[in-house]
N, C-alpha and C positions, 0 to 999 in steps of 0.2 A: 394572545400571541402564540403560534405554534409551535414546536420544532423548527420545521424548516425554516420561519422567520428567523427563529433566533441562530440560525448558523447561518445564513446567507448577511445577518446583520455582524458574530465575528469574524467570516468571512471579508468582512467589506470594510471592516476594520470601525465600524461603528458598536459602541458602548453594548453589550446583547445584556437581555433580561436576569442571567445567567450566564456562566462560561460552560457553553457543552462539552458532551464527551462521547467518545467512542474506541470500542476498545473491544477486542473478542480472546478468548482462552485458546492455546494449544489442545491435542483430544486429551492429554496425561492430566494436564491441568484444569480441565472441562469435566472429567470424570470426576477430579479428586472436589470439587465444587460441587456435583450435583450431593456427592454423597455428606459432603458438610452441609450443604445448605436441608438436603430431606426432597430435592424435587427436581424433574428432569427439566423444568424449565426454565434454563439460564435466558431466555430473550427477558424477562421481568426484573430478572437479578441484574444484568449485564446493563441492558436501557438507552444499546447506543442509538446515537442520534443519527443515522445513516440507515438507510435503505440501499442496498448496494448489491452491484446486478453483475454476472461474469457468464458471460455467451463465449465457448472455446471451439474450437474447430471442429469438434469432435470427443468423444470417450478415450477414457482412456481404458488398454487394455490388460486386464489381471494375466502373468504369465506361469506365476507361481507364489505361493504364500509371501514372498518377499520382494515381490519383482513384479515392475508394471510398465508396458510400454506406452506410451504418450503419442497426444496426434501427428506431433514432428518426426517421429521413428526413435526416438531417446529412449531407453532405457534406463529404468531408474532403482536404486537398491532401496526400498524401503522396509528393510530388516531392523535399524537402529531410531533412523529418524522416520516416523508413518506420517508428518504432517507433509513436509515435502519430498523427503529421499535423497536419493546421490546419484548421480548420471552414469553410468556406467558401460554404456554404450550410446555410441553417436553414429548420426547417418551421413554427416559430413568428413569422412575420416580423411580426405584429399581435398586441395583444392576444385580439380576436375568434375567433382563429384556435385558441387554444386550449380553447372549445368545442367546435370542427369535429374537434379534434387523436384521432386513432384510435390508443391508446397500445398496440404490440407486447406480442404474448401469446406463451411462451412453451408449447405445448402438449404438446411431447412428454415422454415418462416416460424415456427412457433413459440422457438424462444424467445421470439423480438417480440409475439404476440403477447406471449406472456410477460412479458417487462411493460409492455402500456398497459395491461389488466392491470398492473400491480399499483403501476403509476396512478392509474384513474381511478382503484381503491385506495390510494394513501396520498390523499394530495396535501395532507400538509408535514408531510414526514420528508426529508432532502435525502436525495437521490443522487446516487454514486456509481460510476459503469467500471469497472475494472480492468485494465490490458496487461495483465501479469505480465515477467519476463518480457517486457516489451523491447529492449534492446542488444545491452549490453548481455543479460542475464539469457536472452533467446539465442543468440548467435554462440556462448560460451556451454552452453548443455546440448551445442546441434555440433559443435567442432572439438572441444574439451576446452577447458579454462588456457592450458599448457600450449595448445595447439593458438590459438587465436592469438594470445598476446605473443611469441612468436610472429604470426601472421603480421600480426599490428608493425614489426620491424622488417620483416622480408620481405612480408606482401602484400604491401596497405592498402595496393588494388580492386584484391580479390576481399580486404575487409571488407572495400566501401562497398564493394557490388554485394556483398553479402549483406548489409545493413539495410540498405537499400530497399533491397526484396522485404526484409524484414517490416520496414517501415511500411512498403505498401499494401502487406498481409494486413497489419495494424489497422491502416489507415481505414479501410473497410470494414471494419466493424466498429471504431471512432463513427465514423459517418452514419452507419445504420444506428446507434445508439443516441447520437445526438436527435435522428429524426425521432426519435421514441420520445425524447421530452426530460433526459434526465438533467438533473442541476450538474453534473460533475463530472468528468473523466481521469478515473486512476492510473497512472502510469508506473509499473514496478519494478525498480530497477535496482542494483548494485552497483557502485562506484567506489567506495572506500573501504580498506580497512582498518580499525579504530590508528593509524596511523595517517592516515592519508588517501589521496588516489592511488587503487592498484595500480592504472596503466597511466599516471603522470598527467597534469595539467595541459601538455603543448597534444600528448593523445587523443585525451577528453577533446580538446577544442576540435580537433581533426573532427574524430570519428563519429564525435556523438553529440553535442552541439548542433551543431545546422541540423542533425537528425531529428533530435527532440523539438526543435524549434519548427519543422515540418508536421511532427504529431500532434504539438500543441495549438498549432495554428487554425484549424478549422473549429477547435471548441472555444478560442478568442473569440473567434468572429461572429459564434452564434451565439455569444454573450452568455457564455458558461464557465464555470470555475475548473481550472488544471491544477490538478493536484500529484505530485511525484514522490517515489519512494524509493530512500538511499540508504542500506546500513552504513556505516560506518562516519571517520572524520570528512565531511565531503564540504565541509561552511568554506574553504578554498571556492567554489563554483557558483554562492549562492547568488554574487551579481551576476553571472553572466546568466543563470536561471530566471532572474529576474529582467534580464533585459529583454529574454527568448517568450516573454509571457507566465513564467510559472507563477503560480496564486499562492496553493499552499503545500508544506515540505514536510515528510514525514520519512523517519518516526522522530529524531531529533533526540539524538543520544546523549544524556548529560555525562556519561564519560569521557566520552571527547568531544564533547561542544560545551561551551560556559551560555545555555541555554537563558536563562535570565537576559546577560548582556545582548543577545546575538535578538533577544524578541525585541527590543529597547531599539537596539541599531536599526532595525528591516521593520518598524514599525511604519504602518503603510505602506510598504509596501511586500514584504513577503510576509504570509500568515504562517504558523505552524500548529503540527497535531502530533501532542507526541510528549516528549521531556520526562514521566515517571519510571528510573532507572527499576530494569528486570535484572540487571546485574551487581547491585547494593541495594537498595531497600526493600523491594518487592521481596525479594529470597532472603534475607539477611539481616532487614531491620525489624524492630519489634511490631508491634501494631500503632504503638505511639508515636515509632520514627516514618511510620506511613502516615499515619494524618499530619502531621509538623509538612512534611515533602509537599504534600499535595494540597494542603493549605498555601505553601509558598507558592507553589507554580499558578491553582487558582485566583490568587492574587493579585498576581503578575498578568494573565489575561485578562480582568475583569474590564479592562477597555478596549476589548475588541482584538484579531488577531492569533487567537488562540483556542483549539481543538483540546483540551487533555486527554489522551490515552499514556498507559505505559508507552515503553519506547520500544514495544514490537510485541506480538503476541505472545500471552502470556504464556514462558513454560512449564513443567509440571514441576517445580522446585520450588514453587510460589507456595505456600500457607496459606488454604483457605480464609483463614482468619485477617490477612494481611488486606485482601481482597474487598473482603467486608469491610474494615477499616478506612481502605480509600472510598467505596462506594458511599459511607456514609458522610464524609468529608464532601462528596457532590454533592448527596441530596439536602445538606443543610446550608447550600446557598439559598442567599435572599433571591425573592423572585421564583426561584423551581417551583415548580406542582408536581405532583406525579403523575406521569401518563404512561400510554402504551409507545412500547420501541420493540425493533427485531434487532436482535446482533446476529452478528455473521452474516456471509457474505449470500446471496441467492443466485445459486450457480444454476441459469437458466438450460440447460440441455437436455 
């Protein structure tokens, strides 16, 4: 049985050989790993189960030691945080402006060429396409967070045509990714803060609902798995996620979701990838309260339905040692063998 078999079988919510995993380090926490571990090769260490592909419109461009401008026109600070940064300039400062707005064409053929090389060298490894910032999170770093949810109340209009657009930039490279052949399509979004929905339930339903249910739509029908990514409390939405097609939910916070109950309730139907807290045990528990954690959560998947990773990549506040701990909690499931896996994401441009 391969890899891929055995996620498309917890996918599907049938019993898998083992409960998989996938999971990748921040660069603080990816350094502080190589130098624990003695070797630059974390794809052996790491072992995720995911091949996983991100075709973007374009480079991004270095402006200065701390500053990079992105293929939307954003501007981004990364002086504090290098994995993703802070927006810091937007190209939608007006409404107006999104008529004028020249939205990044991704033109060349090679990236997609090299995602079927990839595919037709790793056919039994499961395969992931990635549409970062795919909504909520693209329209709020092209107008500011401040300015949009405002909009969302003065000028829901100019939301929706801006979403819109959004969707349809998506939706083109959804379509070229699915003709490549991959098992999956990642959608990565923000919706909640560990309290709740930022912009409200009756929002969400507006704005971003029939949206996602637009994106997810063509990877239903070509008999592929949608998978969505939400920080924060967002288990409020996960029926209507589930009505709109989504498969499986990540990262799945156990500080604000009672992750156990919530896999028991959506079993069959929503899966999850996700559940070991980066915010208590990975940073905070000993090495013994990491195997106890991820014993539970393994568990708890071992009948299908269940992905483990941390609940978001890992930061650099994490203990090498903690790391090792949980990986060796995987590999003494019944069933594993060791094989070859890549972590991280293969950012085709």
């Amino acid at each position: 049985m391969t890899k891929r078999d055995i996620m498309i079988d917890a996918l599907s919510f049938r019993r898998p050989a083992y409960v998989p995993w996938a999971w990748g380090p921040t660069q603080k926490c990816g350094q502080r790993l190589r130098e624990h571990l003695g070797t630059d090769n974390l794809a052996a260490f790491c072992e995720s189960h995911f091949i996983e592909f991100e075709v973007g419109p374009g480079p991004w461009v270095p402006l200065d030691a701390g500053h990079d401008r992105d293929p939307y026109g954003v501007i981004w600070d990364r002086t504090v945080d290098k994995d993703i940064g802070i927006p810091c300039e937007w190209p939608i400062r007006r409404p107006a402006d999104l008529d004028r707005y020249v939205w990044p064409e991704e033109k060349r053929e090679e990236p997609w060429q090299a995602i079927r090389r990839t595919l037709a060298a790793h056919p039994d490894e499961f395969s992931r396409f990635e549409v970062g910032f795919s909504l909520f999170e693209r329209a709020w770093t092209m107008r500011s967070m401040e300015e949009l949810l405002i909009d969302m109340i003065e000028r829901p209009e100019f939301v929706e045509e801006f979403l819109d657009r959004i969707v349809e930039q998506n939706l083109k490279r959804v379509r070229k990714a699915l003709a490549c052949g991959v098992d999956a399509v990642y959608f990565g979004d923000d919706y909640g803060s560990q309290r709740g929905l930022i912009m409200g339930m009756e929002k969400w339903r507006r704005f971003f609902k029939p949206r996602l249910a637009r994106m997810f739509e063509p990877v239903r029908k070509a008999g592929k798995f949608v998978f969505l990514h939400s920080c924060g409390q967002v288990d409020s939405i996960f029926d209507d996620l589930v009505e709109i097609g989504l498969c499986c939910f990540n990262p799945f916070q156990p500080e604000v979701m009672d992750t156990l109950a919530l896999m028991k309730k959506y079993r069959g139907r929503l899966a999850f990838h996700g559940g070991m807290s980066i915010q208590k045990w990975l940073p905070f528990g000993t090495a013994e309260d990491v195997r106890r954690e991820a014993r539970r959560l393994v568990e708890a998947g071992r009948e299908g339905g269940y992905i483990f990773s941390p609940s978001h990549a890992v930061p650099g506040d994490v203990p090498p040692e903690n790391l090792v701990a949980m990986m060796e909690v995987l590999r003494e499931q019944p069933g594993y063998k060791n094989g070859n896996a890549e972590c991280g994401v293969r950012h085709a441009e």
